[in-house]
Each structure stands twice: as structure tokens, then as C-alpha cells.
Backbone as JSON Lines, residues from 0, in Angstrom:
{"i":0,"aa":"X","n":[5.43,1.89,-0.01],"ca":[5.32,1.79,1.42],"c":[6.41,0.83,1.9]}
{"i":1,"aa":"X","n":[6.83,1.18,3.18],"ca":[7.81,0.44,3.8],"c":[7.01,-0.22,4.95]}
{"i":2,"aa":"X","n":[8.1,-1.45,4.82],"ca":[7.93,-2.05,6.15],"c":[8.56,-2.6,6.83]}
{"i":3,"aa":"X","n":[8.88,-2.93,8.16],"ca":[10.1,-3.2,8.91],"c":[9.83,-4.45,9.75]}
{"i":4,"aa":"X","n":[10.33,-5.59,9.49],"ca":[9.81,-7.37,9.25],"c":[11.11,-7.78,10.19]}
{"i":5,"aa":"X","n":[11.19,-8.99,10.88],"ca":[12.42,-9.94,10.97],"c":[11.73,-11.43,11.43]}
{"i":6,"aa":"X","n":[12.63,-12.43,11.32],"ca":[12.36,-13.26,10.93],"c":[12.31,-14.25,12.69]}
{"i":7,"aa":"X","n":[11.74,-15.42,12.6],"ca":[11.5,-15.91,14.29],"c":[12.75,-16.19,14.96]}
{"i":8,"aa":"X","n":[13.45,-16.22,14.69],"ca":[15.26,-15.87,15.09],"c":[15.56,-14.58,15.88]}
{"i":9,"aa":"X","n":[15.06,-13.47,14.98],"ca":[15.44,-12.11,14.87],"c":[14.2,-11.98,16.24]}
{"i":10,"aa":"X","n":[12.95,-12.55,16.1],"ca":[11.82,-12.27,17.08],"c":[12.53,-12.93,18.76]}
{"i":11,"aa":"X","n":[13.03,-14.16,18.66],"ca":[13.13,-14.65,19.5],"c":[14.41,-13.62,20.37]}
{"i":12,"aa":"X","n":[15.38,-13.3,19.46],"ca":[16.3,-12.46,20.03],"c":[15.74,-11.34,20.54]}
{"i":13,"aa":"X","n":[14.91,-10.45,20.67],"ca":[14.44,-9.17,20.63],"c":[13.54,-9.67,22.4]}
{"i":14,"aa":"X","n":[12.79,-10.56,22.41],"ca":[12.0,-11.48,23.24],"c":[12.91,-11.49,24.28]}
{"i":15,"aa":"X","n":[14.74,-12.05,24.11],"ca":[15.19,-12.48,25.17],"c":[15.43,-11.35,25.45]}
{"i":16,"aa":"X","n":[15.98,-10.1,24.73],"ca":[16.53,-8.99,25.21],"c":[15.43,-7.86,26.38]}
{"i":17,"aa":"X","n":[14.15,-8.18,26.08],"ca":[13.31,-7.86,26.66],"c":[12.72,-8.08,27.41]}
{"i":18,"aa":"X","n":[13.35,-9.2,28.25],"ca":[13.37,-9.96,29.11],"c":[13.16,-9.31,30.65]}
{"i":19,"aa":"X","n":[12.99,-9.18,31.32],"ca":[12.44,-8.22,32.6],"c":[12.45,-7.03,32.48]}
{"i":20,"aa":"X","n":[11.86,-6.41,31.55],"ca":[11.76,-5.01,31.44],"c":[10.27,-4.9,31.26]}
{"i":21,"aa":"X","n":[10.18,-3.66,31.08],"ca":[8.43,-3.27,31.59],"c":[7.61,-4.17,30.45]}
{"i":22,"aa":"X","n":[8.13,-3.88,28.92],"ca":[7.4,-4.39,28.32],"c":[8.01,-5.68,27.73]}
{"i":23,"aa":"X","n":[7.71,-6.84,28.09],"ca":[7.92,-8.68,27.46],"c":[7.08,-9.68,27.34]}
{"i":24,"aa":"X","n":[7.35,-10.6,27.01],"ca":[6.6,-11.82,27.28],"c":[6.93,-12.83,28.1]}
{"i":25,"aa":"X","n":[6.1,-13.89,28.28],"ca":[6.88,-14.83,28.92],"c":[7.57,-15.67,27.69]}
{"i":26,"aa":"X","n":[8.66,-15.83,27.61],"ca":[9.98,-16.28,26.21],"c":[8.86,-17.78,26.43]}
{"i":27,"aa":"X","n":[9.15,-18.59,27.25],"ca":[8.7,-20.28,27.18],"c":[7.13,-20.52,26.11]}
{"i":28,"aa":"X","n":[6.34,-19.2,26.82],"ca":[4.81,-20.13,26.01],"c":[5.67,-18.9,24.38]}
{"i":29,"aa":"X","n":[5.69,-18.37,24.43],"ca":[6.3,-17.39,23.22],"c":[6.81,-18.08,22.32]}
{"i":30,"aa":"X","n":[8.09,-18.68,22.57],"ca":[8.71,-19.68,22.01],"c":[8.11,-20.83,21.28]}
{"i":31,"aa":"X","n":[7.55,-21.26,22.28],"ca":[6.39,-22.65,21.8],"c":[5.43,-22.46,21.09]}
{"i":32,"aa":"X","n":[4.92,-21.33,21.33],"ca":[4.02,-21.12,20.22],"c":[3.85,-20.39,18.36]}
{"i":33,"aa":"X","n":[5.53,-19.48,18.69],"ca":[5.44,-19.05,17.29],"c":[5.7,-19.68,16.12]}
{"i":34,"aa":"X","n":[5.39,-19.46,15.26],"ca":[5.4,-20.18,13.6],"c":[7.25,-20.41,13.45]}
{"i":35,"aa":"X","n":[7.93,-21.33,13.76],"ca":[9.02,-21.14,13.41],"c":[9.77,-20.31,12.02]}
{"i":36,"aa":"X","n":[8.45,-20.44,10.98],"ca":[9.0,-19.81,9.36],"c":[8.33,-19.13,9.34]}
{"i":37,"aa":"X","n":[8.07,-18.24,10.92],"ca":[6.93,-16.7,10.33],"c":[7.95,-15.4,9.84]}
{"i":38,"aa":"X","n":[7.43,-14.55,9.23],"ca":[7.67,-13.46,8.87],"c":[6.89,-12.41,10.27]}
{"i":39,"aa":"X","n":[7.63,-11.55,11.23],"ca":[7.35,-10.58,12.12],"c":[7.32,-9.19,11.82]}
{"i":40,"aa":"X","n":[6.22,-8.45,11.66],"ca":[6.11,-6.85,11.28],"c":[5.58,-6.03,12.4]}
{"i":41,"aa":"X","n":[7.12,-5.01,12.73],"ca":[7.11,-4.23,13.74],"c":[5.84,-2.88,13.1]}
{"i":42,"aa":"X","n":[5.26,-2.71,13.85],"ca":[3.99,-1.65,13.8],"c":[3.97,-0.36,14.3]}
{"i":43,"aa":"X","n":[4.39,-0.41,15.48],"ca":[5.08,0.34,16.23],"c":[6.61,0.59,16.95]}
{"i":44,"aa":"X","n":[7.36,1.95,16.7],"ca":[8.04,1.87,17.6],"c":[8.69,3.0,18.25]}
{"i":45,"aa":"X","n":[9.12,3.66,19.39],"ca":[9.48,4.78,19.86],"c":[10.38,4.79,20.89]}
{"i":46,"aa":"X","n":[11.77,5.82,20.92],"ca":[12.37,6.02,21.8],"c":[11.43,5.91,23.54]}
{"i":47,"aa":"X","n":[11.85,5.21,24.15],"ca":[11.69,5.07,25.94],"c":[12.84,5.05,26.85]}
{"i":48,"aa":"X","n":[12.39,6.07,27.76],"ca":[13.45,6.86,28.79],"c":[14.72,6.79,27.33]}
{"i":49,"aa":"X","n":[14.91,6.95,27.2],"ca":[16.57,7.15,26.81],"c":[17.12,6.39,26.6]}
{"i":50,"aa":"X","n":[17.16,4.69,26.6],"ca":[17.81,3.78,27.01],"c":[17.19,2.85,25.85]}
{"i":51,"aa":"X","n":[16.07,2.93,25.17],"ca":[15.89,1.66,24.68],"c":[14.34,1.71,24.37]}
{"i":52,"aa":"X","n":[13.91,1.21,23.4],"ca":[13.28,1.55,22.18],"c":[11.7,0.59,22.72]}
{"i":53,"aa":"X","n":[10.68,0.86,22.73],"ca":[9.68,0.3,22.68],"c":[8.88,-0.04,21.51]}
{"i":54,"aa":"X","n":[8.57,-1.17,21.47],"ca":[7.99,-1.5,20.24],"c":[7.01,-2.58,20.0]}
{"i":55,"aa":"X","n":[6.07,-2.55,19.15],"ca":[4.67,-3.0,18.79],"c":[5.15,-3.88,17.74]}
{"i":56,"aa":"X","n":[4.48,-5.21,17.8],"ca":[4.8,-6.69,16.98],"c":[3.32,-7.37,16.47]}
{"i":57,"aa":"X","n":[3.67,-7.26,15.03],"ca":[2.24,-8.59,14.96],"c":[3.17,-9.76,14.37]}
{"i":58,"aa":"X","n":[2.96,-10.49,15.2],"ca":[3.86,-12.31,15.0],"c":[2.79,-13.11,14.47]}
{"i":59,"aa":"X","n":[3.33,-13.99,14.04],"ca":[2.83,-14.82,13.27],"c":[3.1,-16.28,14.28]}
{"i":60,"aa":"X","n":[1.93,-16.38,14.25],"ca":[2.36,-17.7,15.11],"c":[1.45,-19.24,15.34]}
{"i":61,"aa":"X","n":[2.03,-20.62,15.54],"ca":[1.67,-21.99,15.25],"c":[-0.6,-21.73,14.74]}
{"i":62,"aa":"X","n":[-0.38,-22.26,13.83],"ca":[-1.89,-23.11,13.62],"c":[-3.05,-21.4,13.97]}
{"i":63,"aa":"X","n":[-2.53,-20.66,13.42],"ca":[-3.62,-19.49,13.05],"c":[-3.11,-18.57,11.98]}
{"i":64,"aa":"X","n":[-4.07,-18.11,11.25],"ca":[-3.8,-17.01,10.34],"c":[-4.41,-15.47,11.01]}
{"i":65,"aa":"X","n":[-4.18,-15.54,12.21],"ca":[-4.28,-13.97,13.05],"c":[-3.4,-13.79,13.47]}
{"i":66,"aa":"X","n":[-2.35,-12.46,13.39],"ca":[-1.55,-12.13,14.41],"c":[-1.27,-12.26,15.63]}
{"i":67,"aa":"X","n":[-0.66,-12.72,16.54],"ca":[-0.42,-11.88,17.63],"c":[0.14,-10.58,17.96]}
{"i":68,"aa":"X","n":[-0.26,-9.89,18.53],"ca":[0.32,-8.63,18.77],"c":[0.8,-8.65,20.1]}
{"i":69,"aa":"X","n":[2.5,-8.05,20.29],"ca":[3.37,-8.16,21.47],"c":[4.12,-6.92,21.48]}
{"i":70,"aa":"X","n":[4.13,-6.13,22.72],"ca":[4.9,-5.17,22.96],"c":[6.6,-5.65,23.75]}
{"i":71,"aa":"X","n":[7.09,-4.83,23.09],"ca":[8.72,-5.15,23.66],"c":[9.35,-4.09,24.36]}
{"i":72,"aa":"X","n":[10.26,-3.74,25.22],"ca":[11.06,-2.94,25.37],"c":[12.74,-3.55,25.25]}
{"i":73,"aa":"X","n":[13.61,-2.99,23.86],"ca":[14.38,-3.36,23.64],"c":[15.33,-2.68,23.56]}
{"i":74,"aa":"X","n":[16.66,-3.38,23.65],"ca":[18.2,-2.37,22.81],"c":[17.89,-1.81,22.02]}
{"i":75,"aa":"X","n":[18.55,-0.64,21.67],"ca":[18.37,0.52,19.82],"c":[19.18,-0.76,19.22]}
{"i":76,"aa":"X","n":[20.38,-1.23,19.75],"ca":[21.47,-1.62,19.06],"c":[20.36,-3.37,18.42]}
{"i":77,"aa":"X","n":[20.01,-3.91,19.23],"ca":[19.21,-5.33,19.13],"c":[18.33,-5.6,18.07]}
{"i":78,"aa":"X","n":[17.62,-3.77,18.35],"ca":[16.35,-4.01,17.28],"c":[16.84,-3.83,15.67]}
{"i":79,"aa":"X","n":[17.86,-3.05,15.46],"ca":[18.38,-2.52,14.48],"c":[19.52,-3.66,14.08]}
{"i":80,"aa":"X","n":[19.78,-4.85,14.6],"ca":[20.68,-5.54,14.12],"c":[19.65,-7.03,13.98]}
{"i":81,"aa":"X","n":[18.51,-7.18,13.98],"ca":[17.61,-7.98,13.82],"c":[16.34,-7.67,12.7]}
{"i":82,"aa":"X","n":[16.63,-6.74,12.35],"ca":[15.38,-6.06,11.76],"c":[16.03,-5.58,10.01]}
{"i":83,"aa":"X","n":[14.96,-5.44,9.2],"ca":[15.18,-5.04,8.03],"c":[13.98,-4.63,7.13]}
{"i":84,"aa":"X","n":[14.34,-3.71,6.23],"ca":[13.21,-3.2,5.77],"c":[12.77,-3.74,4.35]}
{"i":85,"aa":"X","n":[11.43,-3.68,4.31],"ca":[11.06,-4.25,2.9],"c":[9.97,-3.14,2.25]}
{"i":86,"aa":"X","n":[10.12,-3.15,1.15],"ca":[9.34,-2.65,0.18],"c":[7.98,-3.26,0.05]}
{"i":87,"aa":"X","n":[7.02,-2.58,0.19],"ca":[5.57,-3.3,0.26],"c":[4.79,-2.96,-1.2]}
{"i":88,"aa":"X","n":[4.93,-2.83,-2.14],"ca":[4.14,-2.75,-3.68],"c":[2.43,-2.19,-3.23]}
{"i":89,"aa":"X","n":[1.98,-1.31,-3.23],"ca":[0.47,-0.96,-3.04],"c":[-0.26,-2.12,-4.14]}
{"i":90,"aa":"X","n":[-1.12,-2.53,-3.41],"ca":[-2.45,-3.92,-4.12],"c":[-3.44,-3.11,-4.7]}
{"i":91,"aa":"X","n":[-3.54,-1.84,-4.76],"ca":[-4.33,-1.1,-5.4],"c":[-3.9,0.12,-6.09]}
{"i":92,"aa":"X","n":[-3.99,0.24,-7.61],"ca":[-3.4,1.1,-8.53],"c":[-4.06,2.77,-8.05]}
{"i":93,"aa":"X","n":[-4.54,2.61,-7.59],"ca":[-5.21,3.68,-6.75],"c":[-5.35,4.16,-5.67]}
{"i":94,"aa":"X","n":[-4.33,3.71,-4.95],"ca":[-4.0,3.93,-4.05],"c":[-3.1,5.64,-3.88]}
{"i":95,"aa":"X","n":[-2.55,5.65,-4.45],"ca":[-2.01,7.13,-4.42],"c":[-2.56,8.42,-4.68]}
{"i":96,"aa":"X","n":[-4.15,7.89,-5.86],"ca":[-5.01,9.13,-5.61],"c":[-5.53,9.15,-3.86]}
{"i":97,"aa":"X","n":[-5.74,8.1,-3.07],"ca":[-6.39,7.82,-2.04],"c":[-6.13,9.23,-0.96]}
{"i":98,"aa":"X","n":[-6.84,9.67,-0.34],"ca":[-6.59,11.32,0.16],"c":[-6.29,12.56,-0.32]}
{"i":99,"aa":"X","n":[-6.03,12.21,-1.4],"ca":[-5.98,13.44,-2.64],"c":[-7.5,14.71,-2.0]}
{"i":100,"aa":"X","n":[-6.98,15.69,-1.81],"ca":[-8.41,16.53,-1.41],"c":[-8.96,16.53,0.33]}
{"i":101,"aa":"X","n":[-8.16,16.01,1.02],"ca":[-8.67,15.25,2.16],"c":[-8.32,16.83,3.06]}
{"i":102,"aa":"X","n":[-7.39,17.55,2.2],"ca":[-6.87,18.66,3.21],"c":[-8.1,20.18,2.64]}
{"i":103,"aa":"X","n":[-8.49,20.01,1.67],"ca":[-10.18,20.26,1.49],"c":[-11.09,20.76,2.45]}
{"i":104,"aa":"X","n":[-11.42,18.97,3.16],"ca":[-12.45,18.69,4.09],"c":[-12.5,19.88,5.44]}
């Protein structure tokens, strides 16, 4: 399994770029509050109007072990020059029988 991560640098850039568009945050409490050494995993993401990519975030952020989850509307060029993919190892050896038969049901 893949997964597509960047780092609170890469978050904060994506944040400014998304900056008065439909989907942002406010950058100030954003800023202040994320984990400076978090790891960010995009969840979602999909072409909007034509122009620029919408996308679903669980951040990691100060003094909790729960996500936040933040929608963006960003550059193709922004998200793709901030972002990188990682290899996720399945935690269960059994995982690949998992739905085996499901097309059965």
C-alpha cells in the first residue's frame, strides 16, 4: 500500500497556497498549532474546476495523538512539489487474503 505524506514545511506551504480559496484554514491558529516534526497524510484528493486540486489532510498536530483533518484547495504544481510517496508494509500477514470471495457475496 501506498501513501502520500509531507512533512510541516511541505503542510505549511500547501496552507499558504490555499489561502483564500474555497477550501483553507486560517494559516495563524494552523501554524501555531501543528506538531512542528509531524509527518502529514493526504487522504483525499481530486481534480477541481480545472485549475487546482482539492484535497483531504490528517495533520498531526501540538500535544494530541488524534489527527486533524483539513481540506485544501491547491496548485497541481504545489501539491506535487511538496508531497511524496511512501510504501506502507501491511501489519497483518493476512491481509491480502482479506476480500478474497467478497465478489461471491
Amino acid at each position: 500500500m501506498k501513501a502520500t505524506v509531507t512533512n510541516t514545511a511541505g503542510i505549511i506551504h500547501l496552507v499558504i497556497n490555499a489561502s483564500g480559496r474555497n477550501r483553507c484554514v486560517y494559516e495563524d491558529k494552523f501554524v501555531k498549532a501543528i506538531d512542528p516534526l509531524g509527518i502529514h497524510f493526504l487522504s483525499i484528493q481530486f481534480p477541481h474546476n480545472d485549475v487546482e486540486m482539492r484535497t483531504q489532510w490528517m495533520c498531526r498536530m501540538k500535544d494530541t495523538k488524534e489527527p486533524v483533518v483539513i481540506w485544501l484547495d491547491v496548485d497541481f504544481d504545489a501539491l506535487s512539489s511538496v508531497t511524496t510517496e511512501l510504501e506502507i508494509p501491511a501489519t497483518d500477514p493476512d491481509l491480502d487474503e482479506f476480500g478474497k470471495g467478497l465478489a461471491d457475496i
